[in-house]
C-alpha positions in Angstrom: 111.3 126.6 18.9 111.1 124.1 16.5 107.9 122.6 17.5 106.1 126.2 17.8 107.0 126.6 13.8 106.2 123.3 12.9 102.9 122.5 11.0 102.6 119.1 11.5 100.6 118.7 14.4 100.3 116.6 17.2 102.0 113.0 17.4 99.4 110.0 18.7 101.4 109.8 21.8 100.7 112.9 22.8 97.5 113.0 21.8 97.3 109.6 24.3 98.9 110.7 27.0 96.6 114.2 27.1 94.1 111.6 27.2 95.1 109.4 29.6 96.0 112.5 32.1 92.1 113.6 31.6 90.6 109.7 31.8 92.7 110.3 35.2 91.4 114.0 36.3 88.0 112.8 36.0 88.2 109.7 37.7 89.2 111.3 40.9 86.1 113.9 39.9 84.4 111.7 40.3 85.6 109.7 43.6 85.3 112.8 45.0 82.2 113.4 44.1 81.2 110.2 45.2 82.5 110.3 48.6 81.1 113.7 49.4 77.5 112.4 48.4 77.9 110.0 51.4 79.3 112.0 53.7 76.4 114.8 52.9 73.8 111.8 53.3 75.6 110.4 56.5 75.3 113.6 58.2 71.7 114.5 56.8 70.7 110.7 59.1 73.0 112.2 61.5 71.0 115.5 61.9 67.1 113.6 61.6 68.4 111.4 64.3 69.7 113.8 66.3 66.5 116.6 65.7 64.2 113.6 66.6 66.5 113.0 69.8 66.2 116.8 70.6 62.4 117.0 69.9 61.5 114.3 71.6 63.3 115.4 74.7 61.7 118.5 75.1 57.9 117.8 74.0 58.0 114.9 77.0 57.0 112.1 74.2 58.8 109.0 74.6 59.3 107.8 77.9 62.9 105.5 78.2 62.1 104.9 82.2 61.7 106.0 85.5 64.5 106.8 87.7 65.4 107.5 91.5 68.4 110.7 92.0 69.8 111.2 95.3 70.2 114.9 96.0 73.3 115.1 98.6 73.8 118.7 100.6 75.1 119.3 103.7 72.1 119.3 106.1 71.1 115.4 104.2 69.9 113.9 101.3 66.6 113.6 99.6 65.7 111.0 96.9 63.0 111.6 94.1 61.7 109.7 91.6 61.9 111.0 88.3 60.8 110.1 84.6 63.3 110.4 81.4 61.9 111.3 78.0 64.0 110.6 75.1 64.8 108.6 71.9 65.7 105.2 73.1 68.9 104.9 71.3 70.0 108.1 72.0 72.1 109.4 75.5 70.1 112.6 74.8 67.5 112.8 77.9 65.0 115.4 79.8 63.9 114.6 83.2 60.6 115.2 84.8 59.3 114.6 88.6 
């Protein structure tokens, strides 16, 4: 109760430390901060890459190659020659005879 009645004040060690504890608070603000602006961008190339991927895919635009599938069943097998459209760096593919 002393220190409530007391008129004196604050002593510079407090006054430090109260500092120091904020200097503290906002440096992990802002490594925070920090670290979710790169995830944010990461995932925004992420997205583009992946949207390009996807659009390319479906509008038949980029051609990655041709390809021969075997179609199996029980009276044989056929083979056809097909063509996949995609992004080349991307496992994302459409296939068209």
């Amino acid at each position: 109760m002393k220190k409530l009645l007391s008129s004196r004040g604050e002593t510079i060690v407090e006054t430090l430390t109260s500092i120091a504890l904020l200097a503290l608070a906002m440096a992990i603000l802002a490594t925070m901060l920090t670290a979710a602006y790169r995830l944010d961008k990461s995932a925004e190339e992420e997205e583009e890459r992946l949207s390009a991927a996807l659009r390319s895919a479906e509008l038949f635009t980029n051609t990655v190659g041709s390809k021969n599938i075997t179609i199996t069943s029980d009276s044989g097998s056929v083979s056809v020659g097909v063509e996949a459209y995609g992004e080349p760096n991307s496992s994302l593919r459409t296939y068209k005879k």
